[in-house]
Each structure stands twice: as C-alpha cells, then as structure tokens.
C-alpha positions, 0 to 999 in steps of 0.5 A: 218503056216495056218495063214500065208498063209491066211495073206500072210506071206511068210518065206525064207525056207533058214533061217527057222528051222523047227522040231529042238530040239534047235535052236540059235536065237541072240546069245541065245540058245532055247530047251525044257529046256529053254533058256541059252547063246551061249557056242560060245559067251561065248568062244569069252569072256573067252579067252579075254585078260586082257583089257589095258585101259578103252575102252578095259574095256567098251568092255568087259562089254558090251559083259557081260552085254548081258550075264546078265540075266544068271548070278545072280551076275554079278552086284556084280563081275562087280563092281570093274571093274566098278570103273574103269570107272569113270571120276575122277579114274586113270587107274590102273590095279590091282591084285583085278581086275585081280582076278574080271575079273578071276572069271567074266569068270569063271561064264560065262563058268558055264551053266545057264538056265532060264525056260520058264515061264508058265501062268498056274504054280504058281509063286514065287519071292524071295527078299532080301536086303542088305546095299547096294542094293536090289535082286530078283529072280522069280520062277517056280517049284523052277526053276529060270525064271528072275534076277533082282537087284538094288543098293540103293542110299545114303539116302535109304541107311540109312532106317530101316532094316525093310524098307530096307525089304519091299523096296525089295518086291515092287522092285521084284513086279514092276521088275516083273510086266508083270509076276504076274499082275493078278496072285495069287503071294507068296512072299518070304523074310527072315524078318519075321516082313514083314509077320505080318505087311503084313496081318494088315490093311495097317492103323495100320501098321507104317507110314513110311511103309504106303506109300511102303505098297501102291505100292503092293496093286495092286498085289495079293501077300502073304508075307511069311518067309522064313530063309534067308540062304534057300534063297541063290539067293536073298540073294546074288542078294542084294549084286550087286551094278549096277551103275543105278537103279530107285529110290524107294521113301520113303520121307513121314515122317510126322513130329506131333511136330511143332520144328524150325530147329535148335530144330531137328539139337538141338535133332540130335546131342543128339540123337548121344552122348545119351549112349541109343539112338545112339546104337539103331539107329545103331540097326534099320539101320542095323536091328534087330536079331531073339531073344531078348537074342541077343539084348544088355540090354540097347536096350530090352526095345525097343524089343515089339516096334522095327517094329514102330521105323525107323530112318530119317535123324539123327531122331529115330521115333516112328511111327511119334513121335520124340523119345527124348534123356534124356537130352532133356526131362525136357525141352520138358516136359515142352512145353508139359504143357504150357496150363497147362492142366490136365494129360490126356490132356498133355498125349493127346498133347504129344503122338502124337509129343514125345516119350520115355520110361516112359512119362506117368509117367513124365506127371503125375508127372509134372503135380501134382507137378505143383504150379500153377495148384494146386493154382486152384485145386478145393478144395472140390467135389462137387455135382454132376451136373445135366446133360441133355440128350445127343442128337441125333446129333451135334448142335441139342442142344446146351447151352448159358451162359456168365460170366466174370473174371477180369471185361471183359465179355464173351459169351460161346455158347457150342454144347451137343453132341461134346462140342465144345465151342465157346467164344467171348469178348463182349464189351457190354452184350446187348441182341442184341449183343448176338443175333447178335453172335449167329447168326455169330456162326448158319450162319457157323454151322447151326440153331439149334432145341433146346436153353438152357440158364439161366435167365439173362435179355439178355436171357429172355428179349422181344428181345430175345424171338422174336429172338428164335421164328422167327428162329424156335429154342426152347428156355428152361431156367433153373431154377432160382437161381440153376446153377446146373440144366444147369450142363454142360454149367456151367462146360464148363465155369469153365473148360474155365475160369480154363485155363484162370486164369491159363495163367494169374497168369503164366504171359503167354498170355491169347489168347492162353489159348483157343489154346494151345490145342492137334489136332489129326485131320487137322480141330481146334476142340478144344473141345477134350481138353474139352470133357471126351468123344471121339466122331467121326470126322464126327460128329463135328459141323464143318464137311462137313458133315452137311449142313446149316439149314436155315429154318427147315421144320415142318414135318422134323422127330426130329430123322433125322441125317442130316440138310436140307436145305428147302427155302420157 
C-alpha cells in the first residue's frame, strides 16, 4: 500500500477486499490452500440440460474448458462429445454421449485444488505416455501445481514405446518451462530405459533419441523410475485426446545405406511378411515388458539390444542401421562385397548400413568361400617388411613408388602416419610428370619434411634431386635391389593392385575398386580401408586442421604438430 500511495495508485474501497480468508477473483476461488473453481460456476454447468445440437455443444465446452486446469482428464471425457463437432459427423446424440456429458458433471461437482507454487519447495513432474497422447503433472510436497497433456499426431503415433517416452519428459519440461527453468527439477516416468540413457553422454545414446535428448538440455532435470501404477495422474493424462496440440518433431533419421527407393519399399514389405521382424515391430511400437520371460521366444535375442532399435516408416532401425529381413540377406550380403575386400573391411563397410543377428559370421563365411579372392590369396607368408618409424604427425613423411599392372603405369604416393594413398595413371613415367603430380598432391596437402623412394631413374635423376632441394623435402632412397627396406610403400601397392586385379578378373569396373570403400566420416579417407591402424579424424592429411606449408621455416622444431605458413 505504500507503494501505491508513492506512485499514486489509487483503489475503489468499494471493489477491494482487504483481511479475507478467501476471495473470488474471475469465477476462481483463492484461500491459503490455493486455488479451486467457483462451486457457483460449476452449478451454472451441472444442471445444463443435454445440448440438442452442435451450438448448444460449443457452449458447453466452452464453459468446461475454462474448468480445465482442475480436471486432469477433462481431454479424455470431452473427446466423444468433441466428435460431435467435426464438419463431416451428422448430429446424433447417443447413450455414450449422455453417459460422457454425465460423467463430465460429475467431475466438475468434485472439489480440486491446485497449490500455489512455491519458488523455494523442490519441484516434481511426472510424465507418461500412452498411444495416443502424452500427460503431465507438476508437483509440490505431492500436491498437484499444474496439468497439462497433448494428443500425438499420426506419425508419432508410431514411435518406439521408448521414444514415445522420452517425448513426454520434453513435453512436461517445455509445458512447464516458466516453473522449473533454472531449478534443480526430478522427473519422473515409468520407463526405466529413460534413467539409464539419461545419465550417458547424449553421443552414446540411439540417435533417434539424440535430437529429443537435445531439448532437455537446458533444464536441470534428473530422470528417475518410477512403477507407473504409483503414477496415476500422468498415467491417465496420457489417455486425453485434445484436438490441438504442437508437434514434437522426431524427423532425424539418418539413413547410413545409400538404397533407391523402391529397395526400402522392397525391405518394408519383407520386414512385414518375416515370421521374426514383424512381431517385433509391433513389439517396439507398443514397447517392451519388464522381464525378458515376458518377451515371445523368437524376440529374446533382441532383448540386450531393445533401447538401440526403433521403427520408421515401416523401417525396424538399429541405431541407424536397417535390420534386414531374411530373405533379403544373401543379396545384401552380396553388395557388401562387391569391392571384394577382406573380412574386416566388409564388416567395417557394413555395420554401419545393415543389421541382423549373426552378420559377422555371414561376412566371414562370404568372404572365405569367395572364388575370386582366393585366386589372389597370397599363397605363402612372407618375411616380415621392414618398417619405418611411425612419425609425429600426418604428411611429416610420406613414400613414393610407381608400378604397373597390364601395361599402364601407375603413381602412389602414400602419407606414414594415416596411410592415406593417393593413385594416378600416368600417361608417361618421366621424371617431370611425376614431379609435376607431386606438386598437385603437396599444393592441397601441404609440403612434406621427409621423401621416401626407391632407385628408379625418375626418382634419382638430376631433375629430381634439383626438385627436392629447392622445396626444402629431404629425399631417402632405399636400398638397391631390396624392396623390402621400403616395406609399407610396397605393401600399399600390393594391397592396391590386389583390389584392382580383383575388379578385373570380376569383369567389374576398375575405377571404383579405389572407391568401393567403408566411409565413417563426411570427408572420402579412404585410407581406412588400407590402414590396420585407427587414427583420429583430425589427423588425416586433409583435415582442416593443417594448414599449407609453403616454405618451412629452418628454425621450425621437428616436433611442432602443426605446418605453418612462413613467406620470405
């Protein structure tokens, strides 16, 4: 009151109440308790007759709706009458709409009270979710603060059980936004998945939860279990179907296999008729039970695996990878191998696009019984090559070699540290031409401290040895008539002219030998299909990270990681 006499409010004594237990204040009745809704207002509903046609209809609705905040499943019981309304229904008033609008009174005579929400009491919200719709409660000392509940649309209809799930816990964080932003908030939901997926970095949790997962962040909320017959508000919130409600996307399925369109409507219609896959689509849609004893035989295999898998359009996912029906295997596994590489390497190809129970083992047992990588099998071991110290950093040191397979001539230059391989017909095997390549490979890569070759005339001629010197690249050669003192580059070639010789006796085309290649990054590395040994993304030769070396400074320290630019 002080503050208004300084800033010159003036009130009407007449309209003011002043010392009251309670007040009414727009058809609300306010006390110590909290709010609850006019017993006057709600005797102006009760005693209305049954309504005769649809406007009588919206009238009544509309004086129950102002009554929403105090009836947790009003949604639910309006949603016969409700169906009423729509343009395309013919006005008929039925026993089950009578019984509707009865029950609908009779929840509007029933006291509720909703408590004042307190800035200092730790919060709770409650969530569930049903097939169609989600539901939740926020409280206070076990005191109910606010409803709230939404109907889900057609396509979130048919999200995993577990997506479903997690849907609810961003919709009562959002809904709830202005009462626990910036507060330590304890969630609670009946799916017990939710707690453990919850406390992992967001990377290792499935990636169609990734995206929902990043609408929580910015709310300091704990997911807890809790068995969803204790949670009897959320659980019957979920049930409400409102007739509007904002969409809560999940559209971020990457798919990993490169398929045509008629393939997935090819893989759809086979997931539905597999004896195996169709029963568990069903299963993840309408989610899973507590016990694995509870799960039909042919689906406990999936059990250890059932928070990775999810369902999209028609699709079953593991992860991102399309979990493949049986009759659809050999051909698939066939795709896998059409580079006819090892064993790991189509494991490495496939993991990421395809999934079923037992690939590995079908991957192995392709490729051993496969003619033509038998053919160019390597028929004895050999002796060890001598290998070279593993430098520093990418592109430090790198090996050059050329070789030829059916009379065409080829260039490899190849980095230590990461293995990646670079190729080049050459028309001629002059020591220019392969100066000249080099110099395309160093203007994108950068120059490098240290050249390997062998002793062919293109490498030791005068040209050359000017070419090295005058950028700063110190040149080694092996030793003369011994390849295997240069043992990675000559393994580099025999793995690439490998491939190629296979494509060729394949009839296939040569150009995609080099190709044909798993990709677990956005950039082409293909050395990873080369390489025995995994290295970071960062550190490949192309990374942004690594800057041209035009001319490197004398004073530079050999051990410095990165290239730097010093013009003179």
């Amino acid at each position: 009151m002080e503050v208004s006499k300084k800033r010159g409010l003036v009130f009407n004594k007449d309209k003011g109440h002043i010392k009251k237990d309670k007040i009414n204040f727009y058809s609300l009745i306010w006390d110590s308790k909290g709010a609850h809704p006019d017993p006057k207002k709600c005797a102006n509903i009760t005693k209305k007759l049954s309504p005769t046609n649809v406007t009588e209809l919206q009238q009544i609705l509309g004086l129950v709706q102002y009554m929403s905040p105090f009836i947790p499943s009003l949604s639910e019981n309006t949603q016969p009458l409700r169906s009423l309304l729509h343009k395309d229904v013919e006005w008929q008033w039925t026993n089950s709409h009578e019984k509707a609008f009865n029950k609908l009174k009779n929840l509007i005579h029933e006291d509720l009270t909703l408590r004042y929400f307190d800035p200092n009491i730790p919060s709770v919200v409650e969530v569930d979710s049903s097939l169609n719709g989600l539901g939740a409660n926020l409280l206070q000392n076990d005191a109910p603060v606010a409803f709230a509940s939404k109907s889900l649309t057609e396509t979130e209809k048919r999200y995993a059980n577990i997506e479903r799930e997690l849907l609810a816990v961003v919709f009562g964080c959002e809904r709830f936004h202005t009462y626990i932003y910036g507060k330590p908030v304890i969630v609670k939901s009946d799916h017990k998945s939710l707690q453990n997926i919850h406390q992992k970095h967001i990377a290792h949790a499935p990636p169609r939860l990734q995206r929902v997962l990043l609408r929580i962040q910015p709310y300091d909320c704990t997911i807890l279990y809790k068995l969803g017959k204790e949670m009897v508000i959320a659980d019957y919130l979920s049930l409400a179907h409102p007739e509007e409600g904002n969409t809560i996307a999940l559209e971020a399925t990457i798919y990993a296999a490169h398929a045509t369109d008629s393939k997935i409507e090819q893989i759809k219609t086979e997931t539905k008729k597999d004896p195996e896959l169709g029963p568990l689509l069903e299963q993840i849609i309408h989610g899973w039970p507590d016990n694995s004893n509870q799960v039909q035989k042919g689906l406990r295999r999936y059990w250890s695996i059932k928070d990775y898998l999810s369902v999209d359009d028609g699709l079953v996912l593991k992860g991102t990878a399309i979990v493949i029906p049986k009759t659809m295997r050999e051909e698939i596994l066939a795709r896998i191998h059409n580079g006819h590489q090892g064993i790991q390497k189509s494991i490495l190809k496939a993991r990421d696009c395809v999934y079923w129970h037992g690939l590995q083992k079908d991957i192995t047992e392709m490729v051993q019984s496969c003619i033509h990588c038998s053919e160019h099998s390597k028929s004895q071991r050999k002796e060890p090559l001598q290998p070279h110290e593993i430098p520093g950093r990418p592109w430090q040191k790198i090996a050059a070699d050329l070789f030829e397979i059916d009379g065409q001539q080829f260039l490899m230059v190849a980095d230590y540290y990461s293995k990646m391989p670079f190729v080049k017909s050459m028309g001629k095997i002059t020591s220019n031409a392969c100066i000249e390549y080099l110099k395309s490979i160093f203007a994108v890569n950068g120059i490098p401290d240290e050249l390997i070759t062998d002793n062919s005339r293109q490498f030791v001629s005068e040209e050359f040895q000017l070419f090295t010197k005058s950028w700063n690249i110190l040149h080694h050669t092996s030793s003369p008539y011994y390849p295997q003192s240069n043992g990675f580059i000559e393994r580099m070639v025999q793995t690439i002219k490998t491939t190629l010789k296979k494509y060729k006796s394949s009839k296939s085309d040569s150009q995609r030998a080099l190709r044909s290649t798993p990709l677990d990054t956005i950039y082409l590395h293909q050395q990873k299909s080369f390489s025995a040994r995994g290295f970071k993304e960062h550190y490949l030769p192309e990374s942004e990270t690594l800057t041209l070396n035009l001319l490197t400074s004398s004073s530079a320290s050999s051990t410095d990681n990165t290239h730097t630019k010093t013009l003179l």
